[in-house]
C-alpha positions in Angstrom: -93.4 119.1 33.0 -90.9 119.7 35.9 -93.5 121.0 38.0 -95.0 117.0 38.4 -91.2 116.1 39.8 -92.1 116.8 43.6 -91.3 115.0 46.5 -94.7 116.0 47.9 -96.7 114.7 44.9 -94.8 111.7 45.4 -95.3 111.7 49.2 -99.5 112.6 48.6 -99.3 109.3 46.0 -97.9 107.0 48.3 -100.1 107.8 50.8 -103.2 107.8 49.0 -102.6 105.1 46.1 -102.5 101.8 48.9 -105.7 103.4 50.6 -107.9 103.1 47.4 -105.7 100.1 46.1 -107.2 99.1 49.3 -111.0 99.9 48.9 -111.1 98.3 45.1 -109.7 95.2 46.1 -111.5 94.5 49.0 -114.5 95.7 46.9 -113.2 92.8 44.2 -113.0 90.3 47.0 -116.7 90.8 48.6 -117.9 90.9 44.6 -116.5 87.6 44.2 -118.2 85.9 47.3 -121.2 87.9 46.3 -121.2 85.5 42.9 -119.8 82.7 44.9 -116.6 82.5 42.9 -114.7 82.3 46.1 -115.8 81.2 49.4 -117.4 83.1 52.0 -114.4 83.6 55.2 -114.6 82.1 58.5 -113.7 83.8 61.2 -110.3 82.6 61.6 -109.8 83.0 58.1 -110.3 87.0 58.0 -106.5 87.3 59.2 -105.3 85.5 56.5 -107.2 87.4 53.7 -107.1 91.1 55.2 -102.8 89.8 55.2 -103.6 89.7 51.6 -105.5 92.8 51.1 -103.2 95.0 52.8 -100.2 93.2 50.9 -101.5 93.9 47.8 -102.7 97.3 48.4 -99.4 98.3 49.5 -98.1 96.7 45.9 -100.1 99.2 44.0 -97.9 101.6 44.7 -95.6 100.0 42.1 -97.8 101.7 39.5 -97.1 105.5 39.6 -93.9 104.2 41.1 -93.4 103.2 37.8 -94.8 105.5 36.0 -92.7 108.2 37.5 -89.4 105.8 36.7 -90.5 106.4 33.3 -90.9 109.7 33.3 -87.7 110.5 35.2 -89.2 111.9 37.8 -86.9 111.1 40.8 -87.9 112.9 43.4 -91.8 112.2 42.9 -90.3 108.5 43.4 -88.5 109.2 46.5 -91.8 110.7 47.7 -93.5 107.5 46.7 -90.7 105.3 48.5 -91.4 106.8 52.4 -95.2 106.2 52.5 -94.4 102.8 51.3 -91.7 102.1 54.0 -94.1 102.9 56.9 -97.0 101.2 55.3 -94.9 97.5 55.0 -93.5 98.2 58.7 -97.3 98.4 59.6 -97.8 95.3 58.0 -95.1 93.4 59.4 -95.3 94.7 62.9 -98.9 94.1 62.7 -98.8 90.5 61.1 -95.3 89.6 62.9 -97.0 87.1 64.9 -97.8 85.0 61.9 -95.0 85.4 59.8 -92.8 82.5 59.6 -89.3 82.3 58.4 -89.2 78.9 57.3 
């Protein structure tokens, strides 16, 4: 199974794992204020929870990261580590404004 141990498949799954990470839980989010189990967002609001969104789509990459840790499969988990980098210095170039340090 050596052939799965590719920088590129890693590279394709970092890439492509935070987008639909992305998609389900903002899916999850509108279900829940569909059933008004969480509140509906204001306007100034929508900063703080599409911060969250984007945060934790960028965390589901932790799960084939994992999965290839398990498997040994270093170099798909190099591939998975360079999407990741560019996708949290999005984040905090784009939320830099509102992070605070203390």
């Amino acid at each position: 199974m050596e052939d799965k141990d590719s920088i590129i498949i890693g590279l394709a799954l970092g890439a492509i794992v935070p987008v639909v990470g992305y998609m389900a839980i903002d899916f999850i989010f509108n279900l829940l204020v569909d059933f008004e189990l969480m509140s509906y967002v204001r306007p100034g609001m929508d900063t703080r929870r599409a911060r969250t969104i984007l945060l934790l789509a960028i965390c589901c990459n932790l799960i084939p990261f994992n999965i290839s840790r398990k498997r040994k499969w270093d170099d798909t988990m190099r591939g998975i580590i360079f999407p990741t980098i560019i996708y949290v210095g999005f984040w905090v170039y784009t939320f830099r404004h509102q992070l605070t340090l203390f």
